[in-house]
C-alpha positions as CSV (number, residue, x, y, z in Angstrom):
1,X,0.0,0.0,0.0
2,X,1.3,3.2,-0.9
3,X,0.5,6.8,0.3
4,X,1.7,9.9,-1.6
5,X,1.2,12.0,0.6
6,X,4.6,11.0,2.8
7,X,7.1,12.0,-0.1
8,X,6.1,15.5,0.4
9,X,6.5,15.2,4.5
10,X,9.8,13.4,4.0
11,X,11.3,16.3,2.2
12,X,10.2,18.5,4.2
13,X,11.6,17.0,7.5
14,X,14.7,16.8,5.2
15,X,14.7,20.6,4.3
16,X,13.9,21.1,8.0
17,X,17.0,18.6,9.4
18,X,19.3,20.3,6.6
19,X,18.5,24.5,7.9
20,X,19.1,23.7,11.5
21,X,22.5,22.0,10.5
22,X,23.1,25.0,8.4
23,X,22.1,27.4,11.0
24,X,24.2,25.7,13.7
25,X,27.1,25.5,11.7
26,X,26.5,29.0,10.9
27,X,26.4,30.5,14.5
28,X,29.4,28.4,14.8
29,X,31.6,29.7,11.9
30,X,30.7,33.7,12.7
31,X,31.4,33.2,16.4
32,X,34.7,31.6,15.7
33,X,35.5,34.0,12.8
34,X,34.9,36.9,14.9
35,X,37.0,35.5,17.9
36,X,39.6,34.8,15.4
37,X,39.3,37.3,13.2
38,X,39.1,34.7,10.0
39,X,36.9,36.9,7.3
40,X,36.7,33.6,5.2
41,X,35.2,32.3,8.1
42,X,32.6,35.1,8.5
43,X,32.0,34.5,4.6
44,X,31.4,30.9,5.3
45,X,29.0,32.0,7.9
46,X,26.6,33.8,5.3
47,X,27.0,31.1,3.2
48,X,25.4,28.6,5.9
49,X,22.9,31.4,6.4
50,X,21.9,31.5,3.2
51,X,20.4,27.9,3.4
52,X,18.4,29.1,5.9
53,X,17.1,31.5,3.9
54,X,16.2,28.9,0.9
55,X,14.9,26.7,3.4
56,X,12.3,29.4,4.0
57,X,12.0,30.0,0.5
58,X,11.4,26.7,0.1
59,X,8.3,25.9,2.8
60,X,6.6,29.4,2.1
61,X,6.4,28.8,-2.0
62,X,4.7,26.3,-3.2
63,X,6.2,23.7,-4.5
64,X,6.8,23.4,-8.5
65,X,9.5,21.5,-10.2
66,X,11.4,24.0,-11.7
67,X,11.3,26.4,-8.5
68,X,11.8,23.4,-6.1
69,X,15.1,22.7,-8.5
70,X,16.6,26.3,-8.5
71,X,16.6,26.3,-4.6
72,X,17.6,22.7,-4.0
73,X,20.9,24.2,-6.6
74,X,21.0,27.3,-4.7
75,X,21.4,25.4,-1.1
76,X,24.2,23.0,-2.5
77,X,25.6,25.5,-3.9
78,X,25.5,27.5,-0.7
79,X,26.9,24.5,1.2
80,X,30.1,23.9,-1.1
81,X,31.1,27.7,-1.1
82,X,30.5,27.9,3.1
83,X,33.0,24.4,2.8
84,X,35.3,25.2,0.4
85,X,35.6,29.4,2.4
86,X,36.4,27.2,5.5
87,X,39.7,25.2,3.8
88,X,40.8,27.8,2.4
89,X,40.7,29.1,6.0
90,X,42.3,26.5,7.9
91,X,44.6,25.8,4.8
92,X,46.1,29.5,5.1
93,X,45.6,29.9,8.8
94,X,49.4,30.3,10.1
Protein backbone atom coordinates (compact mmCIF):
# COMPACT_ATOMS: atom_id res chain seq x y z
CA UNK A 1 0.00 0.00 0.00
CA UNK A 2 1.32 3.20 -0.86
CA UNK A 3 0.51 6.79 0.35
CA UNK A 4 1.67 9.92 -1.63
CA UNK A 5 1.24 11.99 0.57
CA UNK A 6 4.60 10.99 2.80
CA UNK A 7 7.09 12.02 -0.10
CA UNK A 8 6.07 15.46 0.42
CA UNK A 9 6.49 15.23 4.54
CA UNK A 10 9.77 13.35 4.03
CA UNK A 11 11.34 16.27 2.19
CA UNK A 12 10.16 18.49 4.17
CA UNK A 13 11.59 16.97 7.52
CA UNK A 14 14.74 16.75 5.20
CA UNK A 15 14.71 20.58 4.33
CA UNK A 16 13.93 21.13 7.97
CA UNK A 17 16.98 18.56 9.41
CA UNK A 18 19.26 20.29 6.64
CA UNK A 19 18.53 24.45 7.89
CA UNK A 20 19.08 23.70 11.52
CA UNK A 21 22.50 22.03 10.49
CA UNK A 22 23.06 25.04 8.45
CA UNK A 23 22.11 27.36 11.05
CA UNK A 24 24.16 25.70 13.70
CA UNK A 25 27.05 25.46 11.70
CA UNK A 26 26.54 28.98 10.90
CA UNK A 27 26.43 30.52 14.52
CA UNK A 28 29.37 28.38 14.80
CA UNK A 29 31.62 29.72 11.89
CA UNK A 30 30.70 33.72 12.74
CA UNK A 31 31.41 33.17 16.36
CA UNK A 32 34.70 31.59 15.73
CA UNK A 33 35.51 34.00 12.83
CA UNK A 34 34.86 36.95 14.91
CA UNK A 35 37.03 35.52 17.87
CA UNK A 36 39.60 34.78 15.41
CA UNK A 37 39.25 37.25 13.16
CA UNK A 38 39.15 34.66 9.99
CA UNK A 39 36.89 36.94 7.28
CA UNK A 40 36.74 33.62 5.22
CA UNK A 41 35.21 32.33 8.12
CA UNK A 42 32.63 35.08 8.51
CA UNK A 43 31.99 34.47 4.58
CA UNK A 44 31.39 30.94 5.34
CA UNK A 45 28.96 31.96 7.91
CA UNK A 46 26.62 33.79 5.28
CA UNK A 47 26.97 31.07 3.16
CA UNK A 48 25.38 28.61 5.94
CA UNK A 49 22.87 31.39 6.44
CA UNK A 50 21.91 31.46 3.17
CA UNK A 51 20.38 27.90 3.45
CA UNK A 52 18.43 29.12 5.95
CA UNK A 53 17.13 31.51 3.94
CA UNK A 54 16.18 28.93 0.93
CA UNK A 55 14.94 26.72 3.36
CA UNK A 56 12.34 29.45 3.99
CA UNK A 57 11.98 30.01 0.49
CA UNK A 58 11.39 26.68 0.05
CA UNK A 59 8.27 25.95 2.75
CA UNK A 60 6.59 29.40 2.10
CA UNK A 61 6.43 28.80 -2.00
CA UNK A 62 4.67 26.34 -3.18
CA UNK A 63 6.24 23.75 -4.54
CA UNK A 64 6.84 23.39 -8.50
CA UNK A 65 9.55 21.47 -10.16
CA UNK A 66 11.37 24.00 -11.74
CA UNK A 67 11.31 26.37 -8.52
CA UNK A 68 11.84 23.39 -6.11
CA UNK A 69 15.07 22.66 -8.55
CA UNK A 70 16.55 26.32 -8.51
CA UNK A 71 16.56 26.27 -4.56
CA UNK A 72 17.60 22.72 -3.96
CA UNK A 73 20.93 24.16 -6.64
CA UNK A 74 20.98 27.26 -4.72
CA UNK A 75 21.37 25.36 -1.09
CA UNK A 76 24.16 23.02 -2.53
CA UNK A 77 25.61 25.54 -3.90
CA UNK A 78 25.54 27.51 -0.74
CA UNK A 79 26.92 24.46 1.20
CA UNK A 80 30.08 23.94 -1.12
CA UNK A 81 31.10 27.67 -1.05
CA UNK A 82 30.52 27.94 3.15
CA UNK A 83 32.96 24.44 2.80
CA UNK A 84 35.28 25.23 0.40
CA UNK A 85 35.58 29.37 2.35
CA UNK A 86 36.44 27.24 5.46
CA UNK A 87 39.70 25.21 3.75
CA UNK A 88 40.78 27.82 2.43
CA UNK A 89 40.66 29.08 5.95
CA UNK A 90 42.28 26.55 7.87
CA UNK A 91 44.60 25.83 4.82
CA UNK A 92 46.15 29.48 5.13
CA UNK A 93 45.62 29.86 8.82
CA UNK A 94 49.40 30.32 10.13
Amino acid sequence: MRDPGLQPERTALAWQRTALSAAVAAVLLLRSGLTRDAPLEIAAAVCAAAVVVLWFVAVRRPSTTGSARHVLGAATVAVAAAGALTAIQVILQP
